[in-house]
C-alpha positions in Angstrom: 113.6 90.2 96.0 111.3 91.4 99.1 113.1 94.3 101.0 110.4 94.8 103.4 107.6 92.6 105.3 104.3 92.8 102.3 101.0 91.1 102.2 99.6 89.9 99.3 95.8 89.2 98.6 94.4 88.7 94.9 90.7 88.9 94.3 90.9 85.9 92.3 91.9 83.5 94.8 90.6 85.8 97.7 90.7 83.1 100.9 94.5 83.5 100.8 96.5 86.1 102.2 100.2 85.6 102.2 102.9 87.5 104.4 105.9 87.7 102.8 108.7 88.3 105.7 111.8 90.3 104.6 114.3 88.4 107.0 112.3 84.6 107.3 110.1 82.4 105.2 107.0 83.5 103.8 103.4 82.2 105.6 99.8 81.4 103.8 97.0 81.5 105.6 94.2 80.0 104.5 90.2 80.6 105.5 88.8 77.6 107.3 92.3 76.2 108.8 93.2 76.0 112.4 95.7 78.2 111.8 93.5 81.3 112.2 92.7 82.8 115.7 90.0 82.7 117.5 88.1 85.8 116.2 89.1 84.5 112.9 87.2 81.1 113.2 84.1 82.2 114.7 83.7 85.1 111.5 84.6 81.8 108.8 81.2 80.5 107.9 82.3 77.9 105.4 85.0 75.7 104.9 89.0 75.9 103.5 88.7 76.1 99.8 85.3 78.1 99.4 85.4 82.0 99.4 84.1 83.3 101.5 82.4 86.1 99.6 81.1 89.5 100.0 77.7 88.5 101.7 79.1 86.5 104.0 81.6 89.4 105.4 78.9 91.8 106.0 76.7 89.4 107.9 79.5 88.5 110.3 79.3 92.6 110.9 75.5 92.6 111.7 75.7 89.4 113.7 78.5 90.8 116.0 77.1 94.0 115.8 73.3 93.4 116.8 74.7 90.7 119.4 77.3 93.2 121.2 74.1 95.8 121.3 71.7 93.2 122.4 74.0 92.1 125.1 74.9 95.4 126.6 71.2 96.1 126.4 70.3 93.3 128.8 73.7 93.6 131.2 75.6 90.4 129.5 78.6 89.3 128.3 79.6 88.7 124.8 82.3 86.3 123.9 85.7 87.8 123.3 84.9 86.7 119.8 82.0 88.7 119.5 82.4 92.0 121.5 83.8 94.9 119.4 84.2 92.6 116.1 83.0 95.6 113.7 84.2 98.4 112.4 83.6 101.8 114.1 83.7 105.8 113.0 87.7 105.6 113.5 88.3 102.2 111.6 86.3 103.4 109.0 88.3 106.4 108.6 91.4 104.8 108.7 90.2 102.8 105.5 89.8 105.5 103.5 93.2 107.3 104.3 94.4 103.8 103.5 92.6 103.5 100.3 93.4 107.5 99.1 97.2 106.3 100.1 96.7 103.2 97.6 95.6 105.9 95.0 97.6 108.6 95.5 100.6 106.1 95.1 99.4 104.3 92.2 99.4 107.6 90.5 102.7 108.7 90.8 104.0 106.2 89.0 106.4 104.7 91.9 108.2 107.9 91.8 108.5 107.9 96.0 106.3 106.3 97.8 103.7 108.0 100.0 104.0 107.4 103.6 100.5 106.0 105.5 99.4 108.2 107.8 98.4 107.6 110.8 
């Protein structure tokens, strides 16, 4: 039984994320389906069914990247799609207090969980 709101993602199967609500049905969202936004679509290289895969992740962070710089480098606009689509110095950190979380939870044997902090 869900008691709270969860996300699921397996590596296996790794263009699927489902949200699992705690008070409404459950949604899957799928790479490659209309049902993404915007940002979403332009970053989805292939279509629904194929992973997407590690490679193809990291070059939608250069592509954004090196088009945001080149862009503010000659006074133009990027797309809203575009602009700001890549991690920076604070997202980065918030990963890793994420991912220390994750550890520091899966080794106290679901005793209480540790809070995320922000």
């Amino acid at each position: 039984m869900v008691t709270k709101d969860s996300i699921e993602w397996q590596h296996t199967d790794c263009s699927i994320v489902v949200v699992r609500w705690f008070d409404s049905p459950g949604e899957v969202y799928c790479a490659g389906t209309q049902y993404l936004s915007q940002k979403t679509m332009h970053n989805t290289r292939i279509p629904a069914g194929h992973p997407e895969g590690y490679i193809g992740a990291f070059a939608n962070i250069y592509r954004n990247f090196t088009r945001t710089v080149r862009a503010k480098k000659n006074d133009e606009e990027c797309s809203s799609n575009e602009l700001g689509d890549f991690p920076d110095v604070k997202e980065g950190v918030r990963g890793m207090v994420f991912i220390e979380t994750c550890v520091a939870n899966g080794r106290n044997n679901n005793e209480k969980w540790i809070e995320l902090k922000e």
